[in-house]
Backbone as a chain_set.jsonl record, in Angstrom:
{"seq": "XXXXXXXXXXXXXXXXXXXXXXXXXXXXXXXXXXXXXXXXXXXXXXXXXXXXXXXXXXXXXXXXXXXXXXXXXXXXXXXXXXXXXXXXXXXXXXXXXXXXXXXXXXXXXXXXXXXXXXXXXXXXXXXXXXX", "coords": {"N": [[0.838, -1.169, 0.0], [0.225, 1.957, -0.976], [2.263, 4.878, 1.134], [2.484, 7.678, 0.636], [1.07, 10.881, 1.03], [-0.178, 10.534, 3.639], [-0.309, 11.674, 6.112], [-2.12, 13.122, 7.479], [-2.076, 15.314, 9.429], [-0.467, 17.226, 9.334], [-0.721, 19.7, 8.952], [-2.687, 20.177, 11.476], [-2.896, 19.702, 14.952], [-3.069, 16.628, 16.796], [-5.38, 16.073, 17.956], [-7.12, 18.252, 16.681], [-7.229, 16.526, 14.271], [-7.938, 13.966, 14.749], [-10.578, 15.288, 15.367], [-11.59, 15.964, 12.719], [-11.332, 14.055, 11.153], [-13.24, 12.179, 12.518], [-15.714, 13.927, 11.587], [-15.542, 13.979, 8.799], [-15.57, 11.255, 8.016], [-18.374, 10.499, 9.21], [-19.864, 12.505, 7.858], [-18.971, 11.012, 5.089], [-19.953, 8.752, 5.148], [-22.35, 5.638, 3.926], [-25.178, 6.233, 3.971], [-25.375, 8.522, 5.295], [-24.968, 10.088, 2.901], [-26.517, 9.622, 1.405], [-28.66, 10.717, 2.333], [-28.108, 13.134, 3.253], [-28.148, 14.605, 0.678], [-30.898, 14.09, -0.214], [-32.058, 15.452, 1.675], [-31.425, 18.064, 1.113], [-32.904, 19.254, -1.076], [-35.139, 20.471, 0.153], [-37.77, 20.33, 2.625], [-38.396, 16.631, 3.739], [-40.319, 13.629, 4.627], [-39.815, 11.206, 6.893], [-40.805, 8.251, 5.733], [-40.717, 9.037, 3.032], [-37.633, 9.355, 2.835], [-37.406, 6.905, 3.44], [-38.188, 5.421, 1.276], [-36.777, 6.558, -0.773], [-34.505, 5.573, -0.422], [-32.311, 3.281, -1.547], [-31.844, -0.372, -0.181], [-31.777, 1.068, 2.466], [-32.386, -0.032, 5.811], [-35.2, 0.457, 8.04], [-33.87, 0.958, 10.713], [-31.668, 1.796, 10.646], [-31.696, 3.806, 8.507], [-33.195, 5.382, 10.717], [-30.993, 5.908, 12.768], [-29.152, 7.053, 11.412], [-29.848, 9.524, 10.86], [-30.306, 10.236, 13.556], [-27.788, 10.641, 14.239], [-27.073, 12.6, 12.336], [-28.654, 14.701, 12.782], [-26.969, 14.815, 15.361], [-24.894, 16.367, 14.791], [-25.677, 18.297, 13.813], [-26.139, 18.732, 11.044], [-28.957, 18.006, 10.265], [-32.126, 19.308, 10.989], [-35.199, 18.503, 12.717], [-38.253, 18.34, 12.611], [-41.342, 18.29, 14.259], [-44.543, 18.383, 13.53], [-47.748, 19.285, 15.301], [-50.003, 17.079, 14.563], [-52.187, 14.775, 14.113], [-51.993, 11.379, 13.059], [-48.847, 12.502, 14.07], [-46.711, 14.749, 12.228], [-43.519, 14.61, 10.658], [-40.58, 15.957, 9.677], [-37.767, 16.417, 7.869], [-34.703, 18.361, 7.584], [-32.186, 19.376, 5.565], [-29.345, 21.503, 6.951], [-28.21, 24.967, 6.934], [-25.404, 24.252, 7.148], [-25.1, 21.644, 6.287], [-26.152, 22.203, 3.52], [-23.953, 23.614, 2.115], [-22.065, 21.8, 2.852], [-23.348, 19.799, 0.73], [-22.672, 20.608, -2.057], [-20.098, 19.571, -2.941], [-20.762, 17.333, -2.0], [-22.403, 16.285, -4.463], [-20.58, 16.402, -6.299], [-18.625, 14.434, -5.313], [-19.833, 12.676, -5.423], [-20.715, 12.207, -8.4], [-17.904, 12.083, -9.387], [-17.577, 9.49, -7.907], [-19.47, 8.082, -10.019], [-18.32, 8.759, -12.606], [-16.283, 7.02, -12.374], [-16.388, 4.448, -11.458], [-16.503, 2.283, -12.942], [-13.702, 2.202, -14.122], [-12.517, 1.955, -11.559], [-13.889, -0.788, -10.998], [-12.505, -2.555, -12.98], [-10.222, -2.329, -12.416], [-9.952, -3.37, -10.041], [-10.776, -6.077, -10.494], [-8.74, -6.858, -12.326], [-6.418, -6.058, -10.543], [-7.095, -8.377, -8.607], [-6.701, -10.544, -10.328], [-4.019, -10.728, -10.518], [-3.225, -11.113, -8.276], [-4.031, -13.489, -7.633], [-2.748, -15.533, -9.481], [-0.891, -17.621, -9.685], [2.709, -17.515, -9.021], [5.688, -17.163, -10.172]], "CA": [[0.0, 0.0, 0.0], [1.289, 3.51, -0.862], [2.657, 5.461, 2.064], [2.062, 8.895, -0.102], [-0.121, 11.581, 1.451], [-0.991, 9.639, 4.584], [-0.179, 12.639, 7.002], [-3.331, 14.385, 7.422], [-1.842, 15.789, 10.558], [0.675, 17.798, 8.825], [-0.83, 21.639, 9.647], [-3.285, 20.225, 12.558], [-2.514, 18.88, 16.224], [-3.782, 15.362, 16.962], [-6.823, 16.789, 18.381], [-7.869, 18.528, 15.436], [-6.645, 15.504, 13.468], [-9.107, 13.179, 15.299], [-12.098, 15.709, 14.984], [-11.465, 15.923, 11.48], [-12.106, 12.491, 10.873], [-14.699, 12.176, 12.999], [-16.406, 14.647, 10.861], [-15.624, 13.046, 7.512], [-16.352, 9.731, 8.369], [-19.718, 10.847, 9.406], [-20.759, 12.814, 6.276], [-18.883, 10.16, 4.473], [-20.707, 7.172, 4.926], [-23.036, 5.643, 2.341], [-26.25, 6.698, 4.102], [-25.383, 10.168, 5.637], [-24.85, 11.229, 2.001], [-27.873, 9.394, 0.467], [-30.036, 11.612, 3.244], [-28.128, 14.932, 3.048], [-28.591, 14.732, -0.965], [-31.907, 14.081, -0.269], [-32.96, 16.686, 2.393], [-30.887, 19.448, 0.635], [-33.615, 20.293, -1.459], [-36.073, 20.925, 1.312], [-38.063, 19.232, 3.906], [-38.845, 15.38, 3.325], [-40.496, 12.923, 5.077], [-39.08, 9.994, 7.238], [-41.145, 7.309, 4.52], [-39.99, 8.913, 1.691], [-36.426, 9.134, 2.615], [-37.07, 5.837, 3.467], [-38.046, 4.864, -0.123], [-36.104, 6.397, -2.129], [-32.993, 5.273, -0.312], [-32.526, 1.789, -1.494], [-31.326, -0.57, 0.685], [-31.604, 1.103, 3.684], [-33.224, -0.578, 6.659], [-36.249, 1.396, 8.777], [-32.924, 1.129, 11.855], [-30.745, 2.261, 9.971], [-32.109, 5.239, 8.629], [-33.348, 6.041, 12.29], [-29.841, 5.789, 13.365], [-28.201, 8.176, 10.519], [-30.944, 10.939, 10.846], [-30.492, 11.207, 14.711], [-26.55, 11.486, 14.074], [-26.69, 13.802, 11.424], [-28.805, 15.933, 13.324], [-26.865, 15.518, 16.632], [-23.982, 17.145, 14.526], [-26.517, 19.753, 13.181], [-26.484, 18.739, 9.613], [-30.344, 18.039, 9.666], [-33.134, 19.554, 11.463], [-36.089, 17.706, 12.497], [-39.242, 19.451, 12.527], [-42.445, 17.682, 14.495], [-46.025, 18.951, 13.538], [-48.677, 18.585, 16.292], [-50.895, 16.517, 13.948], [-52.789, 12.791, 15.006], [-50.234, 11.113, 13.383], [-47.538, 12.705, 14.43], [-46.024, 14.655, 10.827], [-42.107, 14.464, 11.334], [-39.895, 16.543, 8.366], [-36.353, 16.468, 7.933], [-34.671, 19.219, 6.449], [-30.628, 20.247, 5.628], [-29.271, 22.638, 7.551], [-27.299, 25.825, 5.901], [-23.993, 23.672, 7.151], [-25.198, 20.532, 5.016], [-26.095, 22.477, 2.21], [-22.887, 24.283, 2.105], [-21.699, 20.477, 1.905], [-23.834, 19.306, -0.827], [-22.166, 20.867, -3.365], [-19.1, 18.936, -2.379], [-21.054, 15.865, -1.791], [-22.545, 16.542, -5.467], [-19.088, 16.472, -6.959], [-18.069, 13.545, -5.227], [-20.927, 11.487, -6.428], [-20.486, 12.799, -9.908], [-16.6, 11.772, -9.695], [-17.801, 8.036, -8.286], [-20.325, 7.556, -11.302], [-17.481, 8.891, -13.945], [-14.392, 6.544, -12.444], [-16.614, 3.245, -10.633], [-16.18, 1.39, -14.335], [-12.389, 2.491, -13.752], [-12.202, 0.911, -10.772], [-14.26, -2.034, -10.664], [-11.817, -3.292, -14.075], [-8.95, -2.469, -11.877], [-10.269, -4.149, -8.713], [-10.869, -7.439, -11.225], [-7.378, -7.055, -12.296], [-5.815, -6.546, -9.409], [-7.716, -9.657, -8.003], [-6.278, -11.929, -11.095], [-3.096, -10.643, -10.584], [-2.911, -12.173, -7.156], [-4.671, -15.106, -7.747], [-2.237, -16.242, -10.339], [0.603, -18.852, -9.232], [3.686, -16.993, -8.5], [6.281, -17.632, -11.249]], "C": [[0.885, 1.234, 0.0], [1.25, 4.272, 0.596], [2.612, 7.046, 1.793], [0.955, 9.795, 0.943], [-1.215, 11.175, 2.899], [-1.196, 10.339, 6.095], [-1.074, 13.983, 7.011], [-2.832, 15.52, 9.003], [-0.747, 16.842, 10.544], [0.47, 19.117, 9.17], [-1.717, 21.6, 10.756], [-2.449, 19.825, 13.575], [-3.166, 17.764, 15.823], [-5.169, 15.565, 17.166], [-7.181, 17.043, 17.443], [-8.184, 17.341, 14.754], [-7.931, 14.746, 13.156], [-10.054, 13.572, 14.984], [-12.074, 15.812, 13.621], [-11.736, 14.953, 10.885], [-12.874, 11.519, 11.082], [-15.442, 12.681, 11.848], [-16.906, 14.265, 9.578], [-15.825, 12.229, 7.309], [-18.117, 9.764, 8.593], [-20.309, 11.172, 8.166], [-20.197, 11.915, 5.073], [-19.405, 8.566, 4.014], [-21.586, 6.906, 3.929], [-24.6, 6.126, 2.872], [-26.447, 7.477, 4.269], [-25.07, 10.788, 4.047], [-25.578, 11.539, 1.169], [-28.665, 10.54, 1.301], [-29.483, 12.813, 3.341], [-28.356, 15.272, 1.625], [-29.638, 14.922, -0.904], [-32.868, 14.957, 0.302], [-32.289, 17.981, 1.545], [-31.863, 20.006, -0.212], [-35.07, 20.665, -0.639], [-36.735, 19.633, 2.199], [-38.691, 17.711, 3.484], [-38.837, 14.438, 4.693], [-40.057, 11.683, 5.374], [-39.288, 8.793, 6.125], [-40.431, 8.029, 3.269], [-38.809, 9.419, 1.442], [-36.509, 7.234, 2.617], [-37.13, 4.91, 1.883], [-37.498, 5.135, -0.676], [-34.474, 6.212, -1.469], [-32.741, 3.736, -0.473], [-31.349, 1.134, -1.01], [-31.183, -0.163, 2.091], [-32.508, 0.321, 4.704], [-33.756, 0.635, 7.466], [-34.81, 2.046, 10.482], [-31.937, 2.134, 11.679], [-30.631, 3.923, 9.517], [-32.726, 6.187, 9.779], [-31.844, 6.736, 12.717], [-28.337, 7.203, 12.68], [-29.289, 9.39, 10.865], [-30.192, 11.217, 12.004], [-28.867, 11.398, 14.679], [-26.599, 12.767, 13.328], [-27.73, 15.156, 12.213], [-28.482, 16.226, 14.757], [-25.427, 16.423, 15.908], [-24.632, 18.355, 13.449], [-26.144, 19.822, 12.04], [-27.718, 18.208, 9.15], [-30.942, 18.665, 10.425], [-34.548, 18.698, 11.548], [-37.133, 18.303, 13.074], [-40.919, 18.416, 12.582], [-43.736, 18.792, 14.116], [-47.183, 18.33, 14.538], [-50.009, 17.904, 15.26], [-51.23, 14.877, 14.6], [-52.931, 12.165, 13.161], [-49.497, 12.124, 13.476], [-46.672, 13.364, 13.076], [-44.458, 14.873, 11.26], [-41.481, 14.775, 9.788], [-38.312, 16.818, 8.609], [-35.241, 17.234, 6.874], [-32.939, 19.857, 6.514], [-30.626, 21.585, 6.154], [-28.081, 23.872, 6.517], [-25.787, 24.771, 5.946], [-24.28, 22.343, 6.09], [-25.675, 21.202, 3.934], [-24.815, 23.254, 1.634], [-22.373, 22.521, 1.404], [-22.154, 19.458, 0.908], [-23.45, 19.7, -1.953], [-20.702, 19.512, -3.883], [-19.732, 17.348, -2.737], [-21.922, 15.006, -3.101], [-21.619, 15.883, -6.357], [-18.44, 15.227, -6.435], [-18.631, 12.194, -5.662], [-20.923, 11.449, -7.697], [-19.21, 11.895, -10.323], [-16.857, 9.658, -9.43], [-18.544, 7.412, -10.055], [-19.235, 7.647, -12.168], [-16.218, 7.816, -13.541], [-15.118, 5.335, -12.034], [-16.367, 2.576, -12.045], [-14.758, 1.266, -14.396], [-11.867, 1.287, -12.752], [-12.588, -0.491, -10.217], [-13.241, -2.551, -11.871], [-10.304, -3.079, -12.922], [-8.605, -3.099, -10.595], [-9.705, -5.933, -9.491], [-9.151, -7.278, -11.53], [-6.742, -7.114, -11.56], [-5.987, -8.089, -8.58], [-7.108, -10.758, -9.007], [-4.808, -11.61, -10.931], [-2.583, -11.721, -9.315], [-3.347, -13.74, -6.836], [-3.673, -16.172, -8.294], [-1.139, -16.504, -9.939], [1.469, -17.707, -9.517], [4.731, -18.213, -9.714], [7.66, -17.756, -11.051]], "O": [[1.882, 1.491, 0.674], [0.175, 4.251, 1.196], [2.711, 7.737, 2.807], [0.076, 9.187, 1.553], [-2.407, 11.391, 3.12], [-1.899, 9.893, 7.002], [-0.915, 15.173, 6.74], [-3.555, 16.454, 9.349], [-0.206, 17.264, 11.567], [1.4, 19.743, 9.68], [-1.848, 22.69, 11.314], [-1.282, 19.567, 13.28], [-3.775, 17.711, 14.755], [-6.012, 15.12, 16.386], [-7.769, 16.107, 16.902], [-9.374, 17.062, 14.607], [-8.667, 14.706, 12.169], [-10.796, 12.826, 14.345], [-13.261, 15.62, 13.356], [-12.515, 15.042, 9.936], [-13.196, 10.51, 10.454], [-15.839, 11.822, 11.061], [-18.074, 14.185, 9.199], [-16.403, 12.058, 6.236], [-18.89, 8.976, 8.049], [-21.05, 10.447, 7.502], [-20.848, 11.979, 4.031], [-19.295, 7.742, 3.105], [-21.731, 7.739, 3.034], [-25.301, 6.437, 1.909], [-27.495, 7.923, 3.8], [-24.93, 12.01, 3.987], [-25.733, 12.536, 0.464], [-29.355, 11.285, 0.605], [-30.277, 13.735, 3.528], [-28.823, 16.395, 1.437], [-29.947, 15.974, -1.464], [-33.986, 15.256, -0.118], [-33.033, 18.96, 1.478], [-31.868, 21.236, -0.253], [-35.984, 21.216, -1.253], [-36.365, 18.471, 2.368], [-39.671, 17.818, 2.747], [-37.949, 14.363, 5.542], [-39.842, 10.912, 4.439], [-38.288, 8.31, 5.594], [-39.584, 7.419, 2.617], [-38.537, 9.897, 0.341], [-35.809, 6.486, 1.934], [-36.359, 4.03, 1.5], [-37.21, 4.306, -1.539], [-33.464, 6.67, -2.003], [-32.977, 2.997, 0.483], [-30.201, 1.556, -1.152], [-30.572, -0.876, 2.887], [-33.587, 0.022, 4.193], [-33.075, 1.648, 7.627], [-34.854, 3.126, 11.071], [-31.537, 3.039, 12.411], [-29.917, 4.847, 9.906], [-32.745, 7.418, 9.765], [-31.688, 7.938, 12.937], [-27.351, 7.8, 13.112], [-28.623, 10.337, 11.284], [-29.422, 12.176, 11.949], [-28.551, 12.483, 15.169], [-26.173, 13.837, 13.762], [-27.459, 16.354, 12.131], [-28.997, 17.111, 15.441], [-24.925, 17.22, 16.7], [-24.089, 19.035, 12.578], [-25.729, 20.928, 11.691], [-27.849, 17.912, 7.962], [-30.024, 18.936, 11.199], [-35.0, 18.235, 10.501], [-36.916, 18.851, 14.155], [-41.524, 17.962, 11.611], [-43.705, 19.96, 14.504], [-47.477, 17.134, 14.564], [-51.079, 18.497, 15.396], [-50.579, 14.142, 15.344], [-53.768, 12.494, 12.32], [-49.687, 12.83, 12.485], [-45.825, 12.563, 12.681], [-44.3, 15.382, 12.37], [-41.769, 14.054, 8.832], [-37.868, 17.436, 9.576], [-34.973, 16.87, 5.73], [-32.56, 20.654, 7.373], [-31.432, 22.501, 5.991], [-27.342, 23.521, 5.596], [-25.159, 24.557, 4.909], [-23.545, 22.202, 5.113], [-25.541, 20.407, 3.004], [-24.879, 23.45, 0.421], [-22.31, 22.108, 0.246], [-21.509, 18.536, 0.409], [-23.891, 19.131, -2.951], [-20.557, 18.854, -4.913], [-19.283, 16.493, -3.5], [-22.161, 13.799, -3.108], [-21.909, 14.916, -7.062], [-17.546, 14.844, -7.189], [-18.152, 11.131, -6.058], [-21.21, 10.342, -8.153], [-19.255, 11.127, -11.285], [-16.542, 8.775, -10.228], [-18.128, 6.592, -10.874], [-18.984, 6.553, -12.675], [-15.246, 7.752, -14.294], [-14.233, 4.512, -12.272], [-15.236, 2.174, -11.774], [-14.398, 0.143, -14.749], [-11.21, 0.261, -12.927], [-11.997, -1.167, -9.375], [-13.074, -3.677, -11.402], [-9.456, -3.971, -12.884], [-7.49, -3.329, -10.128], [-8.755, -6.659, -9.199], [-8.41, -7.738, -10.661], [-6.147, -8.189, -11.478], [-5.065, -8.727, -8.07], [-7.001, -11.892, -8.541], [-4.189, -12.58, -11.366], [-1.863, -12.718, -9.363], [-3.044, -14.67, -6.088], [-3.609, -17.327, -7.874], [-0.31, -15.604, -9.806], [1.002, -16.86, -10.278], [4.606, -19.409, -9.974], [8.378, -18.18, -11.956]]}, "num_chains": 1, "name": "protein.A"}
């Protein structure tokens, strides 16, 4: 594995370091980015994040909402109605990072053909008897 660029700690302390990758790890995951994509253009309902995020489980998406809004990149917005209406809506700090999180989805779609042929190669490379 390359050893290149592996010093994210290079103009922070450790401290920073750490919260820094806290941070990114968080809005990096594969569900915190499906649900800030999805609230960024205004308020949407728990069911229909839940549908149009495929694959997620009903836990799951519980579990990413109440992170992302204990680090105040969603808002969650009860209506006194019988049920209960419950709206979930990006905050200026997650829409700031949707552009970002735009662009990085953009860059998977244009390179995943890239790297799934170079995954497969890599994988026959090691497979193959040693010469």
């Amino acid at each position: 594995m390359s050893q290149r660029h592996t010093d994210v700690t290079g103009h922070v302390d450790e401290g920073q370091a750490c919260a820094i990758l806290d941070v990114l790890n968080r809005v990096s995951g594969k569900w915190s980015i499906a649900v800030l994509i999805r609230t960024a253009g205004g308020p949407v309902r728990f069911t229909e994040l839940e549908r149009s995020i495929e694959g997620i489980s009903r836990r799951m998406l519980t579990l990413t909402l109440r992170n992302l809004e204990r680090d105040g990149l969603i808002t969650r917005t009860v209506y006194p109605t019988v049920p209960a209406k419950v709206e979930y809506t990006a905050t200026e700090m997650a829409r700031e990072l949707y552009d970002h999180l735009v662009g990085l989805t953009a860059w998977a779609e244009r390179h995943g053909p890239a790297v799934v042929a170079s995954r497969a190669a890599y994988d026959r490379a090691a497979a193959a008897p040693a010469t």
